[in-house]
N, C-alpha and C positions, 0 to 999 in steps of 0.2 A: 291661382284662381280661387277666390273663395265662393262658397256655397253658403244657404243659408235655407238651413235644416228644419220644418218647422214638425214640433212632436203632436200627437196626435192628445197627448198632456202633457200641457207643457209645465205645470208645473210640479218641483220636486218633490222627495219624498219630508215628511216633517220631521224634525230633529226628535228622536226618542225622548222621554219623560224624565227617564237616565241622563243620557246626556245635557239635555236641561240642568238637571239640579246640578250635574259637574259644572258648568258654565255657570251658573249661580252661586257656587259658591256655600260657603255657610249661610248666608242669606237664606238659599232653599233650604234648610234644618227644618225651619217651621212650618215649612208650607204644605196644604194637601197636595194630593197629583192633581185636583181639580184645579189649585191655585197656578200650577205650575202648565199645566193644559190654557189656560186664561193669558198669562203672560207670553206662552209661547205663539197661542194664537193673534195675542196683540202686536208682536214683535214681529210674526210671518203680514201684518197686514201692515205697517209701519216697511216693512223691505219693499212691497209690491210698490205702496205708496211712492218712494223712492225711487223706483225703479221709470215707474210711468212718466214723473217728473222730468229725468231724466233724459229718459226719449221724446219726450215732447221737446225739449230745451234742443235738444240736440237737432230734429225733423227744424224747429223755427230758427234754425243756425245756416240752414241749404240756402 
């Protein structure tokens, strides 16, 4: 039986600024934390993007 849990926030927590610049690579070398804050937030809004797509696609599939 599955369940479907809905959080009260549903959504997560953001990738640290840390782990950013590791997933970046040397790329990140040059970058402020504010550069890196910028991409990370364009990147958290590119996933939802996705995400939404997705379940709409999915809801006009029924």
């Amino acid at each position: 039986m599955e369940y479907d849990v809905e959080r009260a926030d549903s959504r997560p927590e953001p990738i640290s600024i840390v782990r950013c610049r590791e997933l970046l690579g040397e790329d990140a070398e040059s970058m402020t934390d504010q550069n890196i804050e910028d991409i990370r937030r364009h990147a958290e809004t590119m996933a939802s993007i996705v995400v939404e797509m997705y379940q709409e696609q999915l809801r006009a599939s029924e």
